[in-house]
N, C-alpha and C positions, 0 to 999 in steps of 0.2 A: 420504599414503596412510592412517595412522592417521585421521585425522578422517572419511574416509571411510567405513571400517570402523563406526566410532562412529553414523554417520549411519543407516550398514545395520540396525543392530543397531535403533535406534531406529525406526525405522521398521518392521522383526520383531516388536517389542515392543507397539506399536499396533495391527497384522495380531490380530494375537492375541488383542488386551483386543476389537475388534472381532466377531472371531468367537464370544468367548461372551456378547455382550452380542447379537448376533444371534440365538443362538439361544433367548434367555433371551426376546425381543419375539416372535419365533417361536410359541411358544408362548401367548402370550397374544393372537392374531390371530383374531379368529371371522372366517369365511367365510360365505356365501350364494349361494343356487342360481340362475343369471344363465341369460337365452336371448335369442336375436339375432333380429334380419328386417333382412332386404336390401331397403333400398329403390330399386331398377334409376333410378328418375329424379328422385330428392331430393325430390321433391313432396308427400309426403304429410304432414301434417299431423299434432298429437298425438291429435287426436277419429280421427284415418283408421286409426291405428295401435293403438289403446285397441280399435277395431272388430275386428283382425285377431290379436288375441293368441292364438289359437289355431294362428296360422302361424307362431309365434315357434320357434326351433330350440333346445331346450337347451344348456350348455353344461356339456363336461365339468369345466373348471377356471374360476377365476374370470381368463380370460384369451381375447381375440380377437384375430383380426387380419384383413388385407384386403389386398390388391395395390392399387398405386395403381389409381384411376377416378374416375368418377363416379356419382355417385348419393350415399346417405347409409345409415350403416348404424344400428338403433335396438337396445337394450338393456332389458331388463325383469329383474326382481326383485320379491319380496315376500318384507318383512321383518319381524318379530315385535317387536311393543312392547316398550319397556326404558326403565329409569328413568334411566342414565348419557346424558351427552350424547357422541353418535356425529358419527363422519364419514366421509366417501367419499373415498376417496384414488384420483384415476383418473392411470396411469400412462401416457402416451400423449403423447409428442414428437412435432412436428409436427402438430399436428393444428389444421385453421383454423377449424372453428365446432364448438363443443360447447354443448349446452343441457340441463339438468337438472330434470326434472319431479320434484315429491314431490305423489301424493294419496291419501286417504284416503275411500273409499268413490268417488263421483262429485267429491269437494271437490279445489279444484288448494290444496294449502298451500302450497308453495313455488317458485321458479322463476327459474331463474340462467343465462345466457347468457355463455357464457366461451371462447376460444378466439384462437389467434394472430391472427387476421385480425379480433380486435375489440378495441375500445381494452381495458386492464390495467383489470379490476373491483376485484380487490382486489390493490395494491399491497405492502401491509404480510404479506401470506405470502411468506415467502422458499423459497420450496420450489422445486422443479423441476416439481414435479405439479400436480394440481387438485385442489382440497380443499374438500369441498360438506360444509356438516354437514346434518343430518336433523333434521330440524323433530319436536318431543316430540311421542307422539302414545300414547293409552293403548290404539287398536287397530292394528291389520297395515295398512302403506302399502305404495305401489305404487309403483316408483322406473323412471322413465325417462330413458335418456339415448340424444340424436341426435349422431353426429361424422359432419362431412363434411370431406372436401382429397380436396386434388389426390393428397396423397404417402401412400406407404402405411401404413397404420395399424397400431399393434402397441398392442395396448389391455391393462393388468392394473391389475383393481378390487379395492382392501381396505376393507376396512369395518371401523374400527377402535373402540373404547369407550371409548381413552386415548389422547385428540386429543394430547397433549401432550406425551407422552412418546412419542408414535409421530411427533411432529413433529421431536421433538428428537433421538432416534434417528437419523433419517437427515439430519440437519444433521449432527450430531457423525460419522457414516459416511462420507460423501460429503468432505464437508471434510477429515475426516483423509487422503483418499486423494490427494484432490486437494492438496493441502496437502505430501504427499511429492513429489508427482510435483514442481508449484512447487520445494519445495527442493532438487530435484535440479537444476534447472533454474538454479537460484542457484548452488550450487557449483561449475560447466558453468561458468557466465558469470563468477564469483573467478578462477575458473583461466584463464580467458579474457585475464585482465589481467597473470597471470605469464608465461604461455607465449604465446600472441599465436600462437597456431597454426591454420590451418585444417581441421584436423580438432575440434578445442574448440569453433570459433566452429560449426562446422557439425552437431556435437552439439546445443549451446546451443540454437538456432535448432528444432531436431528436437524438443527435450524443450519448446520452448514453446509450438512447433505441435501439441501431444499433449494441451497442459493447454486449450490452444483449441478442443482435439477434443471432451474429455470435457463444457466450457463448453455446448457448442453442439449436442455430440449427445444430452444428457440435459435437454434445453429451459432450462439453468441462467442463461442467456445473455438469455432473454428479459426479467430482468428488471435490465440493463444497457442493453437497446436502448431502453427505453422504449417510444414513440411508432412505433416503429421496430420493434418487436417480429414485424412480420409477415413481417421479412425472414431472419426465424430460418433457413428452409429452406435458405434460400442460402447465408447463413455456414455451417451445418453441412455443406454439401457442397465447398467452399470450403475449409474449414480442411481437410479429409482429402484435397484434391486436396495443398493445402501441404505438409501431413503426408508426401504423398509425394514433393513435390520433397526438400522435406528431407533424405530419407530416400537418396534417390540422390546429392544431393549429398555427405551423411554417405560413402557408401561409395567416392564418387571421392576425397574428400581423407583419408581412414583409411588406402588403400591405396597414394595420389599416382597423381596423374592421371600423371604421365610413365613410372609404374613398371607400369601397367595396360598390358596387349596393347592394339593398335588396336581390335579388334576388342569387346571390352569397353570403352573408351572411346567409341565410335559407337554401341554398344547403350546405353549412359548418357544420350549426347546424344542419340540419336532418341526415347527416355523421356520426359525433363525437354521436347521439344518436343509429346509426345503429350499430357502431363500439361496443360501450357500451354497446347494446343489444346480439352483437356476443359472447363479453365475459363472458356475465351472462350465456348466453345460451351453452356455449364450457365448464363452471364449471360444469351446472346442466350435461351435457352430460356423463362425466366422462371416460369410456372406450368406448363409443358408437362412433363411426369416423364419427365429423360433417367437417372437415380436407378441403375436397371440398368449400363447402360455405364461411368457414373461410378467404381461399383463392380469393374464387370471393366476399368478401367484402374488402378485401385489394387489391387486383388489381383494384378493384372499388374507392376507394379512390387514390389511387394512381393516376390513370388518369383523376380523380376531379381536383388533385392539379395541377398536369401541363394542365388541361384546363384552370385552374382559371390563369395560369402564362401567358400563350400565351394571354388568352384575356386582363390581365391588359398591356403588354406591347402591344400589339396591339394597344392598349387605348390611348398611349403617358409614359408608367411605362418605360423609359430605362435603369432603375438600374435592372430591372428585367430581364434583359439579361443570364445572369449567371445562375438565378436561373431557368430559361428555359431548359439552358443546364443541370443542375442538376436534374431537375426533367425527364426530358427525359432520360438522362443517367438511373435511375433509374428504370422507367417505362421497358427500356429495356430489365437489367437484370431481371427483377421481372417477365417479359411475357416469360423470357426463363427458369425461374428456376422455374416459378410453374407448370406447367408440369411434370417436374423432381423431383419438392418435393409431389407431390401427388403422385406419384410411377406410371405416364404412361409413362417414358422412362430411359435408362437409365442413370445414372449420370457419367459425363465424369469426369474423372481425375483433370480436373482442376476448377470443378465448384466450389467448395470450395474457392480457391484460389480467383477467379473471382468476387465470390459475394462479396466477403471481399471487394477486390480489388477495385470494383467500390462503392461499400460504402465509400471506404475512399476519393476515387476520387469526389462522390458525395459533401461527409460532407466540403473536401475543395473547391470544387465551391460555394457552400452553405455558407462557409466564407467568401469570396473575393465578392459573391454578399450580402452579410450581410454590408461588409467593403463601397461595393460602395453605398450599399442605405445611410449607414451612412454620408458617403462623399455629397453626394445628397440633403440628407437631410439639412446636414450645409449649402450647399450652397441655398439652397431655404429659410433658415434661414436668412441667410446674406441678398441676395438679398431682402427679404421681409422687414427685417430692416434696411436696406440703402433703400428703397421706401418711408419705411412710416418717415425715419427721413427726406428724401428728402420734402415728400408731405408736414409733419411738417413744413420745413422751407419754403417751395414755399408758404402754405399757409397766416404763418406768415409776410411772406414779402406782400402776396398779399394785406392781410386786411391791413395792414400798408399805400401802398400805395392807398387801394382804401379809407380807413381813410383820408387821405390828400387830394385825390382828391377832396372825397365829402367833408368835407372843404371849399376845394376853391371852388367847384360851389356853396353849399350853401349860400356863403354870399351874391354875387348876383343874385340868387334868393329870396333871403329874400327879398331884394330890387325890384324883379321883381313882386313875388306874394302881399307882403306888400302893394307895392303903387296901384297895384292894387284890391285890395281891398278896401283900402282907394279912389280909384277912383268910384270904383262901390256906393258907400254911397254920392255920388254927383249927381248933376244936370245932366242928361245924356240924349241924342235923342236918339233913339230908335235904329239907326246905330251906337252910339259912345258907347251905353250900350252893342251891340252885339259885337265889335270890344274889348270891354276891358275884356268879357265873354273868348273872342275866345285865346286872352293873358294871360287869368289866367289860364283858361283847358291846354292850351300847355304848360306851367311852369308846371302847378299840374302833368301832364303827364311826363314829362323829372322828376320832382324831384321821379316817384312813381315807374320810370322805375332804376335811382339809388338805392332807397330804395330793389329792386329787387335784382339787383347784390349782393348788400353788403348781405341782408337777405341770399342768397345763399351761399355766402361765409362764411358767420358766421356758416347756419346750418350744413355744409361741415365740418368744422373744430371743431365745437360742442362749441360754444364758447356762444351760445345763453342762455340764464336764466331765466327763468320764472318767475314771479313777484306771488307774494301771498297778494293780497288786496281784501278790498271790495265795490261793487262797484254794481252802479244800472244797473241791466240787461235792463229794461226797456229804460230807457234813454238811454241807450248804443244802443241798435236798433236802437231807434226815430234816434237818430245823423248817422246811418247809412243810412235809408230811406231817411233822409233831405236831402242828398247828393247825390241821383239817383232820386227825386222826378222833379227839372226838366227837363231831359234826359228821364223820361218816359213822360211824358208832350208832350216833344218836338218830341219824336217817334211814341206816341198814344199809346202806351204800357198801360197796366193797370196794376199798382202795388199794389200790395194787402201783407196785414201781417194777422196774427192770433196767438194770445199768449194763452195757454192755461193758466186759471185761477190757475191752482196748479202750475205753472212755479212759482219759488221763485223769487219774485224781486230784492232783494240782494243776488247777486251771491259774490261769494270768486277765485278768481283766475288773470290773466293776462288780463286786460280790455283792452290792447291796441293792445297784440295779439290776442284776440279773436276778436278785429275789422275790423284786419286787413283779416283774415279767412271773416268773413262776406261781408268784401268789395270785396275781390277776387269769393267769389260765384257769387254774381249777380252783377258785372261786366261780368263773366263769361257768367250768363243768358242773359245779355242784351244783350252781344255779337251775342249769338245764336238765338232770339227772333227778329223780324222785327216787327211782330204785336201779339198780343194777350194777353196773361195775363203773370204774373211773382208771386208766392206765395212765402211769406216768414212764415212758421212755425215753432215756435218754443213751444216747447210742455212735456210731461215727461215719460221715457221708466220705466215703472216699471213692473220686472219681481220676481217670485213665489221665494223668499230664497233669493234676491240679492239687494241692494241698486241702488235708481235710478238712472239713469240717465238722463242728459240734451242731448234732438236730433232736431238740428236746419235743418230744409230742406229747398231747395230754389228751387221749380217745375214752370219748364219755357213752354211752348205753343210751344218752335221754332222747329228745325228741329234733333230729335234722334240724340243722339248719337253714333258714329261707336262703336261695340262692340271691333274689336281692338285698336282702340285709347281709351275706356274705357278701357281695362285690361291694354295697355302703362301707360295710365297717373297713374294706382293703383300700376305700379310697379317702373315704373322711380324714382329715386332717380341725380335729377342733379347736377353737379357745374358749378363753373363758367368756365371751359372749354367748356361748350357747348352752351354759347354765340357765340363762334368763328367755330362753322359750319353749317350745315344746314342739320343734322339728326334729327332734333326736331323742325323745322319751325312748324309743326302742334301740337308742345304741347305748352299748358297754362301754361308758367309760372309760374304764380298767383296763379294756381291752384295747381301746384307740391308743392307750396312753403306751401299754404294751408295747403297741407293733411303732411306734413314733421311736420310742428308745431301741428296740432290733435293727429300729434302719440308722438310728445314730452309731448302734454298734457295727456297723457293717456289715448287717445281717439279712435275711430273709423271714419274711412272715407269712405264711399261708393256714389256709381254711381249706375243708374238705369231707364233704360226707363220708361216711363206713355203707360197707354194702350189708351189714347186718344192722344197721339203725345205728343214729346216734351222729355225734362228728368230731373229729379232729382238729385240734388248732397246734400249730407248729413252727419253730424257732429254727432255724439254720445258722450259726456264729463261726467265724474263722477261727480256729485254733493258734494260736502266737506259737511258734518253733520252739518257745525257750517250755514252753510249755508241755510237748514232747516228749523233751530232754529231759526234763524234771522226773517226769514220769513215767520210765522205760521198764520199771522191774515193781510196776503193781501188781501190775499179773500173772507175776508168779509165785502166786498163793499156794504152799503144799497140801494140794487139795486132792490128788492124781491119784483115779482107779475107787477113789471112797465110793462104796456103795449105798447109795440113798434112797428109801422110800416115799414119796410125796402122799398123804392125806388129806383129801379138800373136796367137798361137794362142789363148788367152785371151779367149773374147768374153767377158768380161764386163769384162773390163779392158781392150779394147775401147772397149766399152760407154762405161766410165767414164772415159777418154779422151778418146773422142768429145764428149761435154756438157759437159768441162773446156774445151776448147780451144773448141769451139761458142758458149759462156757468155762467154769473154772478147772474141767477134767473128770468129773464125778460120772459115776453110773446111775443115772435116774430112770426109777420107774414112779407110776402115777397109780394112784387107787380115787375112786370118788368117793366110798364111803370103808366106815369100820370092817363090816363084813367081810366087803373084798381085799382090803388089807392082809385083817390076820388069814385072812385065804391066802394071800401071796408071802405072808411073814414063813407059816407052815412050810406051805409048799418049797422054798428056798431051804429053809432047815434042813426037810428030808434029804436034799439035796447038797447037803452040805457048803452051800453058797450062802453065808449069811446075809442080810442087811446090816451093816455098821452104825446105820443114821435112821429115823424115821421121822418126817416133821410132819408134825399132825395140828386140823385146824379141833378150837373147840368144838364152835358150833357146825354140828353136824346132822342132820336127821337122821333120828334110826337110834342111832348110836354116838353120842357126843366123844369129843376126844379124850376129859378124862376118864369115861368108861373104857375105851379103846385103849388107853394107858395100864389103866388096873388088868384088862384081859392080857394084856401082854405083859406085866410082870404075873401076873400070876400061872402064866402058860410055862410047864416045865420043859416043853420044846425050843421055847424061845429064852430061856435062863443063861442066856451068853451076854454077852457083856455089850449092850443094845444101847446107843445115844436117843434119847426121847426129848423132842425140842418141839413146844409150843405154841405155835402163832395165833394170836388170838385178839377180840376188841381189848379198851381200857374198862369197859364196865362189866367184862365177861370172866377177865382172869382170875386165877385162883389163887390163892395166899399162897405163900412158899412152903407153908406146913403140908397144906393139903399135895400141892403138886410133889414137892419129894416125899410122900409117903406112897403117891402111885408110880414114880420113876421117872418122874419126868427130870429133869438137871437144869432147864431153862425155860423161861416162859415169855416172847418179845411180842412186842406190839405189833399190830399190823395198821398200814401198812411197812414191811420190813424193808431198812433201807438195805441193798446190794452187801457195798462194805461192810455194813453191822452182822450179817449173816454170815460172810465168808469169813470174819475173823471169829466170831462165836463159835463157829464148827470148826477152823482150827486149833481153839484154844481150847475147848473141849477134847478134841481128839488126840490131840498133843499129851493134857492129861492121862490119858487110857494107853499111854504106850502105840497107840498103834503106827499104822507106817507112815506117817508124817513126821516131816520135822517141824522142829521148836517155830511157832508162829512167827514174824514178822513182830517186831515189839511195837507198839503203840505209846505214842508220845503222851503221855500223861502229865498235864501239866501240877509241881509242887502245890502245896497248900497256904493258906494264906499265915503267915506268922503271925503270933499274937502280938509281936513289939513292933509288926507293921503300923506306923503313924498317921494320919488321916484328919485333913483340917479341914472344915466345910466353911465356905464363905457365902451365903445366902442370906437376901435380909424378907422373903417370905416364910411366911410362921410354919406353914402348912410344906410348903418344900422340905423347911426342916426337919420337919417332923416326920416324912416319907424317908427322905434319905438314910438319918438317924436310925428308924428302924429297920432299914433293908443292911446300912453296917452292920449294925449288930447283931442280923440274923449271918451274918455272914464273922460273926467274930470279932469284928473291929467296935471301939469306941472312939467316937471322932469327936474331937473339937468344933467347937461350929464360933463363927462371929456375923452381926451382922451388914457389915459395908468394908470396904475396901482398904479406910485406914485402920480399924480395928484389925484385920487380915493382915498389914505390914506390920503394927507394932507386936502381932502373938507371932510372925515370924522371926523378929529380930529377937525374940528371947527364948523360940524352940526348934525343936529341928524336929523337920515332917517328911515322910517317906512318898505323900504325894496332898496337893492342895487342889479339892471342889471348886473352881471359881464363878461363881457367877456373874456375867455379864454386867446387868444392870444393875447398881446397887446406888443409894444415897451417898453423901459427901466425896465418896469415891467410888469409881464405876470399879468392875474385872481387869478392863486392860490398862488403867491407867494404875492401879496398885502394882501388876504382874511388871510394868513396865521400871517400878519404884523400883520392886523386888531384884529384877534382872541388874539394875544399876548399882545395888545394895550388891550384892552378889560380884561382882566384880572390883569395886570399891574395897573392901573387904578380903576378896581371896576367897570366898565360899562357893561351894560344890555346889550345882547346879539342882535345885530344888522340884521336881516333875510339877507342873500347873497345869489342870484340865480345863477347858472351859465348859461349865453347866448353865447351857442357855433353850432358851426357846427359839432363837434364831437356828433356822437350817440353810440359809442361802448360801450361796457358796463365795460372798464377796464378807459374812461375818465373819466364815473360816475362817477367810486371807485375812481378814484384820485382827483375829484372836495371835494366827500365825507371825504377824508381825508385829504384835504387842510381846512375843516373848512365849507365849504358849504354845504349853506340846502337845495337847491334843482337844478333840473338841464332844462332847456327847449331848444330842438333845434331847429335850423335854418333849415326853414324862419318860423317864427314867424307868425303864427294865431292871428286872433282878437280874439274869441270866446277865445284861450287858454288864450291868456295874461287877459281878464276878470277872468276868474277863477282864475288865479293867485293873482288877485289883492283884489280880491272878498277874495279868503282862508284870505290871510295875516292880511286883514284888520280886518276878524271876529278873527284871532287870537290875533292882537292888543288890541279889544274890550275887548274879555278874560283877557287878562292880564290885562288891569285898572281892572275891576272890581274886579279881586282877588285882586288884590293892595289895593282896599279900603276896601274890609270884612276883611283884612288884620291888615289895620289898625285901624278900627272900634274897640273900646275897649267893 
């Protein structure tokens, strides 16, 4: 930036010595009295014109000018003898025939033919002008001079006495100007090679197209072309069309094209194509004068770019200061000089000087605001990387501690929900069952509202991983719905599913994230829902060219959704700072957290009123190929032509009934209540068409279900061998006594999941002979052996004591120690079918015992011992450290009944496995 400076300064310094040497030649400049004739058809000759000098028009200055045309315009003088030798200085760019008469009474003394359009007479003048000397003469000469073009003429004559120094004058003027401009131009293109940036290159390009301006619009140029010199006109309109692509380009890569509104980007680009169209069009034109237009598409771009300047810094750009000033400086001279270069006035003395002048003035504002966006830039660089290394560490530290935290609540909650659970499987009144309900919900609650935080923080920091397993879709619902079935019970809610038959049962992805998305929907529904219905559908998008997809919707009865809080919740991305205000009290959570994880899964998330009230919230997931594959012969349940009766006040469960049983082959018909039932059970009878199946709800008006049951076993029309299947709440159904004394064979909860139904009514039907075949068997996992072994390694009292009693409801009696060396010495002297380990423990932690153990084990020659890890940590970097401590799997706290079965359940069928390879093993 200093050399910069240095450069400015220097460049001040020159301006200056300039200006008093200007005025100093100023002064010594004689003048003479010049008059003009138009000549309308170029024809007239010097004897025609010598005839007509009394129709010459004075001139106030020694300066002309002319719009383009044609014809030729002629010049007169008379000048008073003088002993110094003189010269004519005609300043007139463009101009293609000039001819110079001197005489002396009737006598022609001299006579000089010069102009673009005629070969270079004299080579060795390096000027920009014409420079005629004046033949000695001791009386008054008479000096004529004819110019004709095409292009307009802007004509200023000096008549000087110090050829020599009026030569060298404006050498040493012109070249210092042009000489700045150049070295700005140079500096532009050094920096070009440290920063390699598109706004440098696009300066560069700007300040070289300006020294090509000043080349070519002060005839300097002509004596570069040579031969070629006629084609000056062209280059100078050429290089300012440049000048202004330049110029546009400069301002799209100064501001970045990506950071520009569209609409400022499309005015850029319809420019740069107009400019482009100028130039084709100014080649085809050739001597034709498009000169006007040319000009008003460069003043038109010009005042493009300083509008585009003013609006970005209006915007908040305040690197763009400078370049405001530049572009205005510009704008200025360019509204006063085009005028002047179209030939409607005439050109003053120093407009040359001037345009130069503020070009260079320009090109270095247009540095210095180059210099400050660069500055600008770094610093919005820095800043942004000192945030995000900040954010990095804030978040690091955050998980860290909210890792500990949850920890330490976890363990006693383990102990909270544990024993209550093991409480609910006892002897309970009816207020001591509702009081140890109301203590599990508010545990399940505080632990789902941590799981909240941390899941935010994780997705915040990106720290989350998606799992790739496989796993049963079906089941994976059912355990959903089990979990809201009695909350809609207890609200009157009516919960309803429908699985579309082509939905693949074995899905491949993240079973535990995708449950949690489902738990957060209809909790979401039940929130919004007081009364009515709640639809879970899960179904398959298949579209024309593209692989399906999985689209699970959850359409609730309650009250619309706000369309601004539906487009908030589609765009909020939160963290955990916005626990700590109250700009988001009205957004769900559960629900941001939801659609964050849909789009990690490569998924889609949409919101959407129903036109009968209420709304929709819906998941869209890619289906994996293997996934498919897996599952090509679900659906062919031998369920085909079974005739089914639906009973439900309920149309919409009904409804949803009807397309379940319809989907797998069945004949469904619908009644809404008893009445019209055995109305249609009769009817079919006489008819000798029976019903096969009838699934009837309890609660009914009028007529409950097991009223509806007892009439139809006691109807001797209907005494054929009738399937009666129950759907009903958990606080409604009937003991198994009551229901098989009225005929019923099955009693399932509602909401029913798809598969639980279509295997229940084949396995039923199957029974009775009828025309199905033998169900699809169902994997049933063995039971837990009672010589299954079980060591618990925990050194809280209360874990223990949770654990201990969910073994033993499950049949096992475990061993417990509590730290980590005690855990290696009871393994060195027994053998266990699977070891509890807990993470954190005294003298010796979980992984550094497991790590003994694995060593021991190898050492030794001993079979591979299963080690779980039982912690409160659920990050996914404890996994990886359980996993490389030697552990095979990991469960967190608090500790489910249902999980610890499966756990115990996998092991033990893994124990199985291994004898029995053990003995084909050894079988000879």
């Amino acid at each position: 930036m200093h050399r910069l400076w240095i450069a400015i300064g220097f460049v001040i310094s020159w301006l200056l010595l300039l200006l008093v040497a200007n005025s100093v030649q100023a002064e010594n400049t004689p003048d003479a009295g010049w008059a003009q004739y138009e000549d309308v058809t170029g024809e007239f000759s010097l004897d025609d014109v010598r005839d007509r000098l009394s129709a010459f028009k004075p001139l106030t200055a020694a300066k002309a000018h002319r719009p383009a045309g044609t014809g030729a315009l002629w010049l007169h003088t008379r000048i008073q003898p003088d002993t110094q030798q003189r010269l004519l200085r005609i300043i007139s760019p463009n101009v293609g025939y000039l001819d110079f008469f001197a005489y002396r009474d009737a006598q022609l003394l001299s006579e000089i033919r010069d102009g673009l359009s005629r070969p270079l007479l004299n080579p060795q003048q390096l000027s920009r002008d014409f420079v005629f000397p004046i033949p000695h003469s001791d009386e008054p000469l008479d000096l004529f001079l004819r110019f004709e073009s095409p292009q307009p003429l802007r004509i200023a004559l000096t008549l000087s006495s110090s050829a020599e120094a009026e030569v060298t004058h404006r050498l040493v003027m012109f070249g210092v100007l042009l000489g700045c401009l150049a070295m700005l131009a140079l500096y532009n293109g050094v920096q070009l090679l440290y920063h390699r940036s598109r706004a440098t290159s696009a300066l560069t390009l700007l300040l070289v197209m300006l020294v090509g301006v000043a080349l070519n619009l002060f005839g300097l140029s002509k004596f570069l072309l040579g031969s070629f010199k006629g084609q000056a006109p062209l280059l100078t309109d050429l290089s300012v069309l440049a000048c202004s692509a330049a110029g546009l380009n400069l301002i799209g890569a100064f501001f970045g094209w990506r950071r520009l509104p569209p609409w400022m980007r499309q005015l850029v680009r319809v420019l740069l194509a107009v400019v482009g169209l100028a130039a084709v069009g100014r080649i085809a034109a050739g001597d034709i004068y498009v000169g006007d237009w040319l000009m008003a598409v460069n003043g038109l771009a010009l005042l493009a770019c300083l509008g585009i300047a003013v609006e970005r810094w209006h915007q908040g750009a305040r690197y763009a200061r400078l370049l405001v000033v530049s572009c205005a400086l510009l704008a200025l001279a360019g509204l006063i000089a085009l005028p002047i270069l179209a030939g409607y006035a005439n050109p003053p003395v120093w407009m040359g000087r001037g345009l130069i002048a503020s070009c260079m003035f320009s090109g270095i504002l247009l540095t210095l605001a180059l210099e400050e966006r660069r500055r600008y830039l770094r610093e919005e660089h820095f800043t942004r990387t000192r945030d995000r290394v900040a954010n990095h560490a804030e978040l690091k530290g955050k998980a860290e501690f909210l890792s500990r935290i949850s920890h330490e609540i976890r363990t006693p909650m383990n102990g909270v929900l544990g024993m209550t659970e093991l409480l609910q499987g006892t002897a309970l009144s009816a207020k001591q069952r509702d009081y140890v309900q109301t203590i599990h919900s508010a545990g399940a609650e505080l632990l789902n509202l941590i799981n909240e935080i941390i899941d935010i923080t994780r997705l915040e920091s990106g720290q989350i991983e998606l799992e790739e397993v496989t796993f049963d879709l079906n089941a994976l619902l059912d355990d959903c719905l089990d979990i809201f079935r009695p909350r809609a019970e207890e609200h009157r809610v009516e919960l309803l599913s429908f699985i579309q038959p082509q939905v693949p049962r074995r899905f491949i992805g993240d079973p535990t994230r995708l449950r949690q998305i489902l738990l957060n929907l209809l909790e979401n529904a039940f929130q919004r829902t007081e009364e009515g219905e709640i639809l879970l559908v899960i179904s398959l998008e298949e579209a024309t060219g593209q692989a399906p997809r999985l689209r699970i919707s959850v359409q609730d009865s309650g009250t619309p959704l706000d369309a601004a809080l539906s487009r908030q919740l589609l765009s909020t991305h939160l963290n955990s700072r916005d626990f700590l205000t109250g700009d988001t009290d009205s957004l769900d959570f559960g629900l941001i957290i939801a659609r964050q994880l849909v789009l990690l899964m490569q998924g889609d998330f949409g919101i959407q009123n129903n036109a009968e009230g209420g709304s929709s919230f819906w998941i869209s997931l890619p289906i994996p190929a293997q996934a498919l594959v897996l599952s090509r012969g679900d659906s062919d349940y031998p369920l085909q032509d079974v005739r089914v009766l639906v009973v439900d006040d309920n149309e919409l469960c009904r409804k949803v009934l009807q397309q379940q049983c319809s989907a797998w082959g069945m004949q469904a018909v619908t009644a809404a209540s008893g009445r019209e039932a055995l109305a249609l059970l009769r009817t079919q009878s006489h008819l000798r068409e029976y019903f096969d199946v009838v699934l009837l709800d309890q609660q009914m008006p009028g007529m409950t279900g097991m009223q509806l049951a007892a009439r139809i076993n006691e109807d001797e029309n209907l005494n054929h061998d009738l399937l009666l299947i129950m759907l009903t709440g958990l606080s409604n159904a009937p003991s198994k006594v009551i229901a098989r004394n009225a005929g019923i064979k099955r009693v399932l909860a509602k909401p029913v999941a798809g598969y639980t139904l279509r295997a229940t009514l084949a396995d039923e039907l199957s029974r009775r002979g009828q025309r199905v075949s033998e169900p699809e068997p169902q994997e049933q996992p063995s039971g837990i052996p009672s010589d299954f072994r079980v060591l618990v390694a925990e050194d809280n009292s209360i874990s223990v004591k949770v654990i201990r009693g969910m073994l033993k409801k499950l049949g096992v009696e475990p061993d417990t120690v509590s730290n980590g060396l005690e855990a290696f010495e009871k393994l060195q002297q027994n053998t266990y079918d699977l070891i509890l380990m807990d993470c954190e423990m005294p003298l010796l932690d979980g992984f550094g015992a497991t790590r003994r153990l694995r060593a021991w084990e190898q050492q030794n020659h001993r079979s591979r011992t299963p080690v779980v890890a039982l912690t409160a940590h659920i990050l996914a970097e404890h996994k990886d450290r359980a996993q490389e401590a030697g552990m095979d799997g990991h469960m967190g706290k608090p500790i489910e009944l249902s999980q610890l079965r499966e756990l115990l359940l996998y092991w033990a069928e893994r124990r199985r496995l291994d004898v029995t390879r053990a003995g084909l093993k050894a079988t000879p």
